[in-house]
PDB file of the backbone (N, CA, C, O) and the ligand in Angstrom, with CONECT records:
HET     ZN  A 101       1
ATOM      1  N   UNK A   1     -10.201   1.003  18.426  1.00  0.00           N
ATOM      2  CA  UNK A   1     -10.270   2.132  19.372  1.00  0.00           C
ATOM      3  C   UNK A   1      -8.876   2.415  19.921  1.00  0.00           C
ATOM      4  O   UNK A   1      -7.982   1.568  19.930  1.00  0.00           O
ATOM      5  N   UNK A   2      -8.746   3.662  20.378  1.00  0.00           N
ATOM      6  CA  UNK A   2      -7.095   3.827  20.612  1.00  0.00           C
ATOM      7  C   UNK A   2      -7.415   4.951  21.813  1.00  0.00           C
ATOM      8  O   UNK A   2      -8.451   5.612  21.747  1.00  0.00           O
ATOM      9  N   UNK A   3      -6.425   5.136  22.959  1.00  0.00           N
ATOM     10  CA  UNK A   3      -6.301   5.310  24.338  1.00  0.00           C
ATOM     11  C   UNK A   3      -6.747   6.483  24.308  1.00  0.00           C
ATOM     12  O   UNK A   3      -6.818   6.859  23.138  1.00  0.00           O
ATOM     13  N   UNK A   4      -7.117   7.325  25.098  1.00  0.00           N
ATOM     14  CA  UNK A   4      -6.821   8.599  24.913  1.00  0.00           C
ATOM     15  C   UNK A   4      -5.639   9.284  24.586  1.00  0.00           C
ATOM     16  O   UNK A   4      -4.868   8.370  24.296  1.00  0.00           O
ATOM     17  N   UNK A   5      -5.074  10.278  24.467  1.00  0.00           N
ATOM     18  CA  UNK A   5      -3.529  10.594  24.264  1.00  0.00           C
ATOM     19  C   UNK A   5      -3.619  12.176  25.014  1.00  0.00           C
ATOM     20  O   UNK A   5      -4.136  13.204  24.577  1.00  0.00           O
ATOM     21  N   UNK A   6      -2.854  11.908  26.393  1.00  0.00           N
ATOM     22  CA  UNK A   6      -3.026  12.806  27.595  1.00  0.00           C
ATOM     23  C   UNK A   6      -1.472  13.461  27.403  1.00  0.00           C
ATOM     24  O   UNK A   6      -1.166  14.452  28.065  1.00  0.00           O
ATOM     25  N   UNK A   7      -0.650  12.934  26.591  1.00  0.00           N
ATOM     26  CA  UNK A   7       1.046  13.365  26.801  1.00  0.00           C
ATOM     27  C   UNK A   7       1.314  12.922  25.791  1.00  0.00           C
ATOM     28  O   UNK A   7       0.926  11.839  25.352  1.00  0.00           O
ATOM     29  N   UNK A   8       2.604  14.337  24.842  1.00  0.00           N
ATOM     30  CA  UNK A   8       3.025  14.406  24.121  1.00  0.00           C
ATOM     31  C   UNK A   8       4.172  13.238  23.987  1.00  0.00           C
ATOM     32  O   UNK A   8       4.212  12.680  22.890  1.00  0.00           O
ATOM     33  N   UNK A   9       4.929  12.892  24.793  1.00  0.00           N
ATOM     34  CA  UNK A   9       6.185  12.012  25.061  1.00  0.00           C
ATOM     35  C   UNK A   9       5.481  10.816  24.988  1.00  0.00           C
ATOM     36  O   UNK A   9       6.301   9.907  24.857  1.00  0.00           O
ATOM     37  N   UNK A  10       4.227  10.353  25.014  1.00  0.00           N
ATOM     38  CA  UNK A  10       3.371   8.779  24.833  1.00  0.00           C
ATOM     39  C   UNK A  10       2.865   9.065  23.202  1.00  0.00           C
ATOM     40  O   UNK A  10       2.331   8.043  22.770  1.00  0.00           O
ATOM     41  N   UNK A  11       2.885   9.941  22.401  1.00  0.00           N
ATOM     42  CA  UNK A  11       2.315   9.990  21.206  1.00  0.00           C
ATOM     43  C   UNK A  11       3.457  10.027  20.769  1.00  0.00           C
ATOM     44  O   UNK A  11       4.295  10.743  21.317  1.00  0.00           O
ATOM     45  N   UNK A  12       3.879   8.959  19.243  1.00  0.00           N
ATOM     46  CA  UNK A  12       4.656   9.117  18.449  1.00  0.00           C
ATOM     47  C   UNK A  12       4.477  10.026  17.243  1.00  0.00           C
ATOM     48  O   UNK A  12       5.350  10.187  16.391  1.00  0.00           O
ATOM     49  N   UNK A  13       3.145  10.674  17.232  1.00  0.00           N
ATOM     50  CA  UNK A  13       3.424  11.072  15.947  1.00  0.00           C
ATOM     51  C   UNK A  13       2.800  12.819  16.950  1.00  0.00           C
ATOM     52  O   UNK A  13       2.485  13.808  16.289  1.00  0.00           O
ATOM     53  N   UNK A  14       2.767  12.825  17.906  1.00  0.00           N
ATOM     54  CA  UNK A  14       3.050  14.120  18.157  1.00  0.00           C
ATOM     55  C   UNK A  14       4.085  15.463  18.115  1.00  0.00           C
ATOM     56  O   UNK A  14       3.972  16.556  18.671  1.00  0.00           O
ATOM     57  N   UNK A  15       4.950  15.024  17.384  1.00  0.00           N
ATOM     58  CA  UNK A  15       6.120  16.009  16.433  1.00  0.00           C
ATOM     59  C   UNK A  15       6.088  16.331  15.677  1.00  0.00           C
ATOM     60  O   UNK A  15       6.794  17.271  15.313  1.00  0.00           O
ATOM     61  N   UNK A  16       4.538  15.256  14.380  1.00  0.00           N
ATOM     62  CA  UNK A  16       3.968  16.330  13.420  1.00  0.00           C
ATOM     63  C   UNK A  16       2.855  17.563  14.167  1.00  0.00           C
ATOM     64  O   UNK A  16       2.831  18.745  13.826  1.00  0.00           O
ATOM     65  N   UNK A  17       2.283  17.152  14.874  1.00  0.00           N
ATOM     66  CA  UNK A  17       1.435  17.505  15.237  1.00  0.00           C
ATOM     67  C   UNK A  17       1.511  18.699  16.279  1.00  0.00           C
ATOM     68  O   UNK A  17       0.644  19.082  17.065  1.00  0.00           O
ATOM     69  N   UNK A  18       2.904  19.219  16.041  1.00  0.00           N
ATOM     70  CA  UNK A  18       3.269  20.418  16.992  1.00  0.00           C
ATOM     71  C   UNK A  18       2.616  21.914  16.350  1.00  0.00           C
ATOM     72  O   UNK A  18       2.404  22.074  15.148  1.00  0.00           O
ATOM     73  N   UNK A  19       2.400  22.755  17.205  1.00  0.00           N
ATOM     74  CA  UNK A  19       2.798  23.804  16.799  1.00  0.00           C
ATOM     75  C   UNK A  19       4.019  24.613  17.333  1.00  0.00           C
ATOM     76  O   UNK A  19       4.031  24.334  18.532  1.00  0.00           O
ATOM     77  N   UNK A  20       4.971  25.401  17.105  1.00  0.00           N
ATOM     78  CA  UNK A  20       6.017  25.907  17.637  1.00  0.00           C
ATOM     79  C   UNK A  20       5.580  27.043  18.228  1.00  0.00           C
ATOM     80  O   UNK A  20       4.691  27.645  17.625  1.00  0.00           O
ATOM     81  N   UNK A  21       6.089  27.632  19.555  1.00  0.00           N
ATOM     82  CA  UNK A  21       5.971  28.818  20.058  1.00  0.00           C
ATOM     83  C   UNK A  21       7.381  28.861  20.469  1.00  0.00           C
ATOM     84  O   UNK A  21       8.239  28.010  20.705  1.00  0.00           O
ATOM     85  N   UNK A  22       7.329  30.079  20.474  1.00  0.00           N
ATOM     86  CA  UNK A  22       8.822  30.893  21.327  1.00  0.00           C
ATOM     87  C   UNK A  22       8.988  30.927  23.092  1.00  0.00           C
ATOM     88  O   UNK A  22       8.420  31.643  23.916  1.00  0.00           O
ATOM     89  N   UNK A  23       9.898  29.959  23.247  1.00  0.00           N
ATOM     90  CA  UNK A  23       9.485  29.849  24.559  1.00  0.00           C
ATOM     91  C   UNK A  23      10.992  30.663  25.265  1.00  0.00           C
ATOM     92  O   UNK A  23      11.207  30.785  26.471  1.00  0.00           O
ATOM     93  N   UNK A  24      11.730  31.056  24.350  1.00  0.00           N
ATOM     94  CA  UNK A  24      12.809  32.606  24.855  1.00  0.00           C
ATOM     95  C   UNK A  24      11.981  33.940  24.242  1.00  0.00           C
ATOM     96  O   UNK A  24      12.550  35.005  24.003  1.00  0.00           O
ATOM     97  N   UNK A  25      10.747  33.740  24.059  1.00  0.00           N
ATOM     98  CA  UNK A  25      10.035  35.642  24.379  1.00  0.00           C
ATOM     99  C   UNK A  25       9.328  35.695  25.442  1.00  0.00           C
ATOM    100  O   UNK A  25       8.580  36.656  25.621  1.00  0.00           O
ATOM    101  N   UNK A  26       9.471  34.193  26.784  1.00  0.00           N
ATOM    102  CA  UNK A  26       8.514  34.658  28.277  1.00  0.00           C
ATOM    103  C   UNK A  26      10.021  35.015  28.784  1.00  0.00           C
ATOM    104  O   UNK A  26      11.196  34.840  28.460  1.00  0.00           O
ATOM    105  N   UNK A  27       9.259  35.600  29.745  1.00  0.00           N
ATOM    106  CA  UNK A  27      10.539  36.169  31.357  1.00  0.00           C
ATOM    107  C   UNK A  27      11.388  35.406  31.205  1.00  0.00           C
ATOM    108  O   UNK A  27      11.221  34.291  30.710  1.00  0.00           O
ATOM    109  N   UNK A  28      12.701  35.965  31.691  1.00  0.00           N
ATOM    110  CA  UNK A  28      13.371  34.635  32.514  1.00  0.00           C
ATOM    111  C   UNK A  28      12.623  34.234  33.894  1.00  0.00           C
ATOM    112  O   UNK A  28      12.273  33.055  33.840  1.00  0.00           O
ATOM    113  N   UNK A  29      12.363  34.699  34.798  1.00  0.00           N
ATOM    114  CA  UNK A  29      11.873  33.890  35.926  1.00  0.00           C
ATOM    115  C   UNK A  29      10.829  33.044  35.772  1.00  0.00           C
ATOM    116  O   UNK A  29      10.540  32.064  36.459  1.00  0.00           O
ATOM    117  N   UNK A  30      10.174  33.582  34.626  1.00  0.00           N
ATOM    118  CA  UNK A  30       9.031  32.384  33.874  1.00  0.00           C
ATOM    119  C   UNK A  30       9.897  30.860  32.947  1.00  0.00           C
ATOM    120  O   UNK A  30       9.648  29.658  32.854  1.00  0.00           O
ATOM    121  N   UNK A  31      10.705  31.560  32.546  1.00  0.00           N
ATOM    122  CA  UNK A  31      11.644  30.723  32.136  1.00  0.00           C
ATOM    123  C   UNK A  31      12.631  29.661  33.180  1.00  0.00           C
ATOM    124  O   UNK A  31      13.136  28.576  32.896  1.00  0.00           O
ATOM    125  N   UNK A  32      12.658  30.168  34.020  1.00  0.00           N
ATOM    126  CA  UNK A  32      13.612  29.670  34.676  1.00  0.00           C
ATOM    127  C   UNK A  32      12.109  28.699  36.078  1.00  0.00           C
ATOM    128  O   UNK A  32      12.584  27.861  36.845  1.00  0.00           O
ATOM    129  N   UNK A  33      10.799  28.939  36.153  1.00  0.00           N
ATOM    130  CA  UNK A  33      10.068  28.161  36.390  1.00  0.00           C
ATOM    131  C   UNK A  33       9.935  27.154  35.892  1.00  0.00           C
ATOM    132  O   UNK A  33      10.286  26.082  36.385  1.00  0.00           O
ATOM    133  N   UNK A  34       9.496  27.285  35.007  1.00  0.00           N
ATOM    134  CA  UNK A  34       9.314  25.912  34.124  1.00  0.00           C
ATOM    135  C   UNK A  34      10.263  24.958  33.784  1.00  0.00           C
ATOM    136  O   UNK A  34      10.047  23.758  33.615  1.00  0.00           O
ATOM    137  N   UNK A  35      11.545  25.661  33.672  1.00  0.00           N
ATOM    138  CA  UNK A  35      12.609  24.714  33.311  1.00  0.00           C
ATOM    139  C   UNK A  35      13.106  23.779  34.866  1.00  0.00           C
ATOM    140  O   UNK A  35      13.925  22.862  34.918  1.00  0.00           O
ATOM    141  N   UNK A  36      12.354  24.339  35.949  1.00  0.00           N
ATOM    142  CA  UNK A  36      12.860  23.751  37.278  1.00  0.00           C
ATOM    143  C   UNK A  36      11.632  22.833  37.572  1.00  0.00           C
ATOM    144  O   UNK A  36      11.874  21.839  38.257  1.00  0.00           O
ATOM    145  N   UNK A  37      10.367  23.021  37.155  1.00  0.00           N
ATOM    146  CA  UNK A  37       9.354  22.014  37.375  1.00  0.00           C
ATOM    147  C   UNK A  37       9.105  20.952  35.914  1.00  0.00           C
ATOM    148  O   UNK A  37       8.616  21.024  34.787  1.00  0.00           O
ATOM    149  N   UNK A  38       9.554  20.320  36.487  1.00  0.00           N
ATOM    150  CA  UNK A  38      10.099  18.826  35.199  1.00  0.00           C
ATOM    151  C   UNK A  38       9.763  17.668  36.399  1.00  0.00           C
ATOM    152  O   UNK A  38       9.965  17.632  37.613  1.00  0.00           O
ATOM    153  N   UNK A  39       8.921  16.411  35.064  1.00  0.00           N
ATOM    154  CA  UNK A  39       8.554  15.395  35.909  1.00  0.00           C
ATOM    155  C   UNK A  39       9.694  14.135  34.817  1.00  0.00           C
ATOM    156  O   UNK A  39       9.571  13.872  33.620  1.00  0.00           O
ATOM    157  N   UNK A  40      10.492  13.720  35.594  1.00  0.00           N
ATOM    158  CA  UNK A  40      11.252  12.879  34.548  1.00  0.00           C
ATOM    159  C   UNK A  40      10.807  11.118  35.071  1.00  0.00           C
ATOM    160  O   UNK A  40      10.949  10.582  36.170  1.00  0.00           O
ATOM    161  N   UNK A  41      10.123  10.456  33.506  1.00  0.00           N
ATOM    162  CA  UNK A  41       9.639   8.977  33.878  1.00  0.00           C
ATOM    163  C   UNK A  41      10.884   8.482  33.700  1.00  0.00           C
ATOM    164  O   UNK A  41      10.773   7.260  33.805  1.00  0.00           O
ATOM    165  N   UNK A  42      11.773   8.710  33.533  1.00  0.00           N
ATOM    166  CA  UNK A  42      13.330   7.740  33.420  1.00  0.00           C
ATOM    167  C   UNK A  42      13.652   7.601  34.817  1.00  0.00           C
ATOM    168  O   UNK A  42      13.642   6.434  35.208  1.00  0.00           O
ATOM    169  N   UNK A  43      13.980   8.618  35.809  1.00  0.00           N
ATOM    170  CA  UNK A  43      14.369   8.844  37.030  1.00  0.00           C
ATOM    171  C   UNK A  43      13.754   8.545  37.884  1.00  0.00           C
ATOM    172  O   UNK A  43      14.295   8.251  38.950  1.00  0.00           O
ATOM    173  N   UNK A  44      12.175   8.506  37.701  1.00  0.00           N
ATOM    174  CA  UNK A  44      11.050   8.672  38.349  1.00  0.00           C
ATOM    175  C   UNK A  44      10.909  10.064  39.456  1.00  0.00           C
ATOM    176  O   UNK A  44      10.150  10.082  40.425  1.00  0.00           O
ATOM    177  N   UNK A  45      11.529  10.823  39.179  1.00  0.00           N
ATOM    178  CA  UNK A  45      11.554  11.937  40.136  1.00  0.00           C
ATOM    179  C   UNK A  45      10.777  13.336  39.502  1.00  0.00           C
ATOM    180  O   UNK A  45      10.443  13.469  38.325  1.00  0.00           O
ATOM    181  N   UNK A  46      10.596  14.258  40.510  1.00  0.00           N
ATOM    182  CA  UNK A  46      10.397  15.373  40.411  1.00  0.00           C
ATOM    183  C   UNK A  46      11.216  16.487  40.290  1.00  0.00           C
ATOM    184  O   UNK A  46      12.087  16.653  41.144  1.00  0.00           O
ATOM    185  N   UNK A  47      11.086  17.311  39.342  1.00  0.00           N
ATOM    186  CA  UNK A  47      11.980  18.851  39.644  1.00  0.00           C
ATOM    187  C   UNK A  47      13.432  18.409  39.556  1.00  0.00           C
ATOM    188  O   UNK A  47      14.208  18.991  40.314  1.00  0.00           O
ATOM    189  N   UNK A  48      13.791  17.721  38.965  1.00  0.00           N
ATOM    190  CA  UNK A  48      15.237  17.115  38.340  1.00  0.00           C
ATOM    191  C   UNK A  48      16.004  18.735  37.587  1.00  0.00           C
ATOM    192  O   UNK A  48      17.147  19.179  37.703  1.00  0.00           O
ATOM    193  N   UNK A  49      14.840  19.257  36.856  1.00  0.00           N
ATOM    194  CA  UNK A  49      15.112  20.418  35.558  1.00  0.00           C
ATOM    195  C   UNK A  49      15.325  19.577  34.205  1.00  0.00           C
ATOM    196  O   UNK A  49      15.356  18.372  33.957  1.00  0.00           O
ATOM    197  N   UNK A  50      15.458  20.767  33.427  1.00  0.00           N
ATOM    198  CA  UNK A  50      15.777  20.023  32.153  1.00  0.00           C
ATOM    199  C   UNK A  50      16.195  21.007  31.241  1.00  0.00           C
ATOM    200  O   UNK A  50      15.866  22.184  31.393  1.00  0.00           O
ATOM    201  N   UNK A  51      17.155  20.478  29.957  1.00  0.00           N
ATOM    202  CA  UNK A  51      17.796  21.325  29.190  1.00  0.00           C
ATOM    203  C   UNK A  51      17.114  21.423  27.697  1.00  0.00           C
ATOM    204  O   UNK A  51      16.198  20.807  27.153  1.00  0.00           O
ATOM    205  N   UNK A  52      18.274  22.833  27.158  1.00  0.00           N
ATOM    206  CA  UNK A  52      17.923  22.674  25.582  1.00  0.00           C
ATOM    207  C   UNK A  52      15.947  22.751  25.891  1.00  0.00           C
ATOM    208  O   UNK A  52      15.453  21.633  25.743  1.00  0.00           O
ATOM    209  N   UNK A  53      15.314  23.419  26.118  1.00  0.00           N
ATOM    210  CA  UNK A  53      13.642  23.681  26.148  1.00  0.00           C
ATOM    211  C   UNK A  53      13.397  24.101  24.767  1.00  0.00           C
ATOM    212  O   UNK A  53      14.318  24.661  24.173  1.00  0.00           O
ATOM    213  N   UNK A  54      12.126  23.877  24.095  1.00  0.00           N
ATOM    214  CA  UNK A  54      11.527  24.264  23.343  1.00  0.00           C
ATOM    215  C   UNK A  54       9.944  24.209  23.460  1.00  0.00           C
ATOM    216  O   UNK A  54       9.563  23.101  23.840  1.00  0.00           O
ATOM    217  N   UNK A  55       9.206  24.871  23.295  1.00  0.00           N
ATOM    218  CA  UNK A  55       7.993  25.460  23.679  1.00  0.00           C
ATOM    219  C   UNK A  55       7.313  24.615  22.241  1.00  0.00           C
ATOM    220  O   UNK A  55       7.911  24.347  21.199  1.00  0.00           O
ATOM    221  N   UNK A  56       6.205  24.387  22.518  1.00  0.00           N
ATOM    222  CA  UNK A  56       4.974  23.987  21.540  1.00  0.00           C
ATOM    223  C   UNK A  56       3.480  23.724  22.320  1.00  0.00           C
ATOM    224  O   UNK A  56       3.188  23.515  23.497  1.00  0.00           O
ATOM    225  N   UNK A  57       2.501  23.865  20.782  1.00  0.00           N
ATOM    226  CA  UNK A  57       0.883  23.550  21.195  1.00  0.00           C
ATOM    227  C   UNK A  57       0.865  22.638  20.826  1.00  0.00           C
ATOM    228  O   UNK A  57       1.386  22.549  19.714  1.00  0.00           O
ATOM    229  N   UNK A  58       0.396  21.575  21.316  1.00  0.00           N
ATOM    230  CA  UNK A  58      -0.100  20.418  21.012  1.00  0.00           C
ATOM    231  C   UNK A  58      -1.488  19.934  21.450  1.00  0.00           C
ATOM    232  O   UNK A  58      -1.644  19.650  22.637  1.00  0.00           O
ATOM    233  N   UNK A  59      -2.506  19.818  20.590  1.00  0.00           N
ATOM    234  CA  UNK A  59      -4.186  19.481  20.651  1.00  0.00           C
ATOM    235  C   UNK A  59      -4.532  20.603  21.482  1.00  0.00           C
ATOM    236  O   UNK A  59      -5.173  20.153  22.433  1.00  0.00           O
ATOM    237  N   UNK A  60      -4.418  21.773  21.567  1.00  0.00           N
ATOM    238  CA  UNK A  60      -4.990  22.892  22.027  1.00  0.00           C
ATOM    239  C   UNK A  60      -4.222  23.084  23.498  1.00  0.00           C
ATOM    240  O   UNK A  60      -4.803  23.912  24.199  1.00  0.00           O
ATOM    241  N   UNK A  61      -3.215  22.581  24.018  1.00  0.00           N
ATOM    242  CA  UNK A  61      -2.115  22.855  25.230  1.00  0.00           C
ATOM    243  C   UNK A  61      -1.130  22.660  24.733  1.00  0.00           C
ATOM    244  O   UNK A  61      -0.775  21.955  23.788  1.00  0.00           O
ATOM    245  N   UNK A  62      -0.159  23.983  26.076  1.00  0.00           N
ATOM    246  CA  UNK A  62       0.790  24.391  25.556  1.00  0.00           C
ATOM    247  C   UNK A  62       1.894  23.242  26.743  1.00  0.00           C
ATOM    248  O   UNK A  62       1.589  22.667  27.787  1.00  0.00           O
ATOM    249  N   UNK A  63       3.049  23.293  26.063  1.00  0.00           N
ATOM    250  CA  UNK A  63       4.162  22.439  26.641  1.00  0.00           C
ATOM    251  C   UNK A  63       5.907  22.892  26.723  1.00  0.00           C
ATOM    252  O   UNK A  63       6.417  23.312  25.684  1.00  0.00           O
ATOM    253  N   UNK A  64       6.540  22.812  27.657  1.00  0.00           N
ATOM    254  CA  UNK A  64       7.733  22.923  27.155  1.00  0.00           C
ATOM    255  C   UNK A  64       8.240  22.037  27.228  1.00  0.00           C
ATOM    256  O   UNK A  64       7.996  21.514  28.315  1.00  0.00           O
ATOM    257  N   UNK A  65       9.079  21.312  26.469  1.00  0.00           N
ATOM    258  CA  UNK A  65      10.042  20.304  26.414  1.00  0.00           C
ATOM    259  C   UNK A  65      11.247  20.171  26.088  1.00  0.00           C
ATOM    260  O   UNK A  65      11.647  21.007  25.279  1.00  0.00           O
ATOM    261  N   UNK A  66      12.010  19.374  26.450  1.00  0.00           N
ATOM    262  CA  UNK A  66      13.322  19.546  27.055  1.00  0.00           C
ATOM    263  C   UNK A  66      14.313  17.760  27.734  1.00  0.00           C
ATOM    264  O   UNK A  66      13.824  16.684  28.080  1.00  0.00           O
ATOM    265  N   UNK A  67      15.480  18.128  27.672  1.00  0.00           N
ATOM    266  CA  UNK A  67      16.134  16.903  28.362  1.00  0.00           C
ATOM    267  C   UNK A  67      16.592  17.225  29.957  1.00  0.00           C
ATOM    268  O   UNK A  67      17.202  18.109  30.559  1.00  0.00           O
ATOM    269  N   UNK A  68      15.721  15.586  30.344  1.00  0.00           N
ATOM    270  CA  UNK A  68      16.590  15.953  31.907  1.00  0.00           C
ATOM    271  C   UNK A  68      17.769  16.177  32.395  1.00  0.00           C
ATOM    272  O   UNK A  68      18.718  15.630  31.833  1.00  0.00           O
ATOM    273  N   UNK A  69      17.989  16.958  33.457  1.00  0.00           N
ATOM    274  CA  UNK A  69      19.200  17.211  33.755  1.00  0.00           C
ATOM    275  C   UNK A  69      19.945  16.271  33.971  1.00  0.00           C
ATOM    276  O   UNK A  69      21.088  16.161  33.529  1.00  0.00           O
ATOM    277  N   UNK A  70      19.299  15.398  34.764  1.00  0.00           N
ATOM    278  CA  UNK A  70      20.176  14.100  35.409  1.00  0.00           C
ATOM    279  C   UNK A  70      20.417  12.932  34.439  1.00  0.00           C
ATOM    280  O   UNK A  70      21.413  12.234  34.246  1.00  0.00           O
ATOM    281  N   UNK A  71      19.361  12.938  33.966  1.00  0.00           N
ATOM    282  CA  UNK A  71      19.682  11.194  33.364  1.00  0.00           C
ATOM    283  C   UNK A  71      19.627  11.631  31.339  1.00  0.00           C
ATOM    284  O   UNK A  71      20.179  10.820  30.594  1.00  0.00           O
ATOM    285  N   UNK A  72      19.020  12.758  30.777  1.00  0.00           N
ATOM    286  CA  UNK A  72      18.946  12.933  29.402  1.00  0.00           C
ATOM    287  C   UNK A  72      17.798  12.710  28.765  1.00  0.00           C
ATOM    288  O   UNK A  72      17.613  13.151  27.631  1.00  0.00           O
ATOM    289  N   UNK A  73      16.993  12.078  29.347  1.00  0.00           N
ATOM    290  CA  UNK A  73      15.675  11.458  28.520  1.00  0.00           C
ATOM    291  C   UNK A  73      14.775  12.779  28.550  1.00  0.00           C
ATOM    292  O   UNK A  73      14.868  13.688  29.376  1.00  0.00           O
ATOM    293  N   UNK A  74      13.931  12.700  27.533  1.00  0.00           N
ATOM    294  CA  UNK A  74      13.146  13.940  26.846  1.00  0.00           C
ATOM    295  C   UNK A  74      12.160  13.867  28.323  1.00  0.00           C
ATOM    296  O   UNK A  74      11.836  12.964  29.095  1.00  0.00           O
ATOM    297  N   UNK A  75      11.926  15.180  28.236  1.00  0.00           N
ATOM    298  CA  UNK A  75      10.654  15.581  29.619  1.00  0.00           C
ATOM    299  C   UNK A  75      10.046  16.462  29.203  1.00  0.00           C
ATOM    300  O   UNK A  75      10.667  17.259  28.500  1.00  0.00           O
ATOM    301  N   UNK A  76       8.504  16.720  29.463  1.00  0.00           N
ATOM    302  CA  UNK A  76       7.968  17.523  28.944  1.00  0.00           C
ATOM    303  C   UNK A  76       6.690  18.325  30.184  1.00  0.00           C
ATOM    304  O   UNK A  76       5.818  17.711  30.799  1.00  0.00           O
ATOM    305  N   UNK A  77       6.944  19.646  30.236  1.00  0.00           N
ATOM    306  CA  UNK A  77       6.081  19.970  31.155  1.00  0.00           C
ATOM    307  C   UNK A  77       4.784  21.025  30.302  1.00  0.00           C
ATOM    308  O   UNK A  77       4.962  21.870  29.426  1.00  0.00           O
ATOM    309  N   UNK A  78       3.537  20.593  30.933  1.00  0.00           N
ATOM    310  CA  UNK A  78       2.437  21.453  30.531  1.00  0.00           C
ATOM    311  C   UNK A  78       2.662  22.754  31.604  1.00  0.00           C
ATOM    312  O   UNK A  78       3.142  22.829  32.735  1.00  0.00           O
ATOM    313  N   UNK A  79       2.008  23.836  30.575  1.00  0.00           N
ATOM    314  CA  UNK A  79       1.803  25.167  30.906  1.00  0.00           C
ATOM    315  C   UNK A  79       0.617  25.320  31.247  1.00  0.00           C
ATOM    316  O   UNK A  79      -0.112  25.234  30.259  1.00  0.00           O
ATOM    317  N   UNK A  80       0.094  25.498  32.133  1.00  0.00           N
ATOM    318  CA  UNK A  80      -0.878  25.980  32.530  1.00  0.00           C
ATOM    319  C   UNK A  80      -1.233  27.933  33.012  1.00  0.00           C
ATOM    320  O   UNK A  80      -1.091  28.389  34.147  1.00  0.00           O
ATOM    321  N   UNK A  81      -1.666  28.687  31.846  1.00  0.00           N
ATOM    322  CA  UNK A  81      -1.951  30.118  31.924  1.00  0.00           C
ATOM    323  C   UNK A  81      -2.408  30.261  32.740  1.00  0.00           C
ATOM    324  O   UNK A  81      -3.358  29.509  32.958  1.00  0.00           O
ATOM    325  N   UNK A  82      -2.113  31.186  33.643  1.00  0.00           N
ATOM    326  CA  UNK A  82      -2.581  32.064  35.838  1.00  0.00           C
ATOM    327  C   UNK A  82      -2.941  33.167  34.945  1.00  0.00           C
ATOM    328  O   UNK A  82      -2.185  33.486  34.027  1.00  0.00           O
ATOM    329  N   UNK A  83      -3.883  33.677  35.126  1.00  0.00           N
ATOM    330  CA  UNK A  83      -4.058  35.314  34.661  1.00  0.00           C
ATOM    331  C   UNK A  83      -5.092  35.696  35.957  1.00  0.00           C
ATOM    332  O   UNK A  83      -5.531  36.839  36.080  1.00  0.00           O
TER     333      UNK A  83
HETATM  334 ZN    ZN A 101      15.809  11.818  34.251  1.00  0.00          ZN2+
END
């Protein structure tokens, strides 16, 4: 039996398992949200930011991911759609 798998950054083989989206065809202020709400487990902090983003689906949610600002380690934030 094997854990659930709640986060892309705890699955190793979640990089096959991407799908790619374009995450420079949202807003910038949508853009520039997401890239400021980042949870980094290296730092243990909140809202650090993070660089270099790339957008993907993974098991039916969407994610952007990216390196922290402060320390470099990969961070990855879920999207959650407001309509
Ligand atoms: Zn960090």
């Amino acid at each position: 039996m094997s854990a659930p798998i709640d986060h892309p950054l705890n699955d190793p083989n979640s990089v096959k398992e991407r799908i790619s989206r374009r995450f420079e065809d949202r807003p910038q202020d949508e853009q520039r949200d997401f890239l400021s709400m980042t949870w980094c487990q290296s730092c243990y902090q909140a809202d650090l930011g993070m660089t270099d983003p790339i957008e993907y689906e993974w098991h039916g949610r969407v994610f952007v991911e990216g390196r922290c600002v402060q320390c470099g380690e990969r961070v990855a934030t879920e999207i959650v759609e407001e309509d």
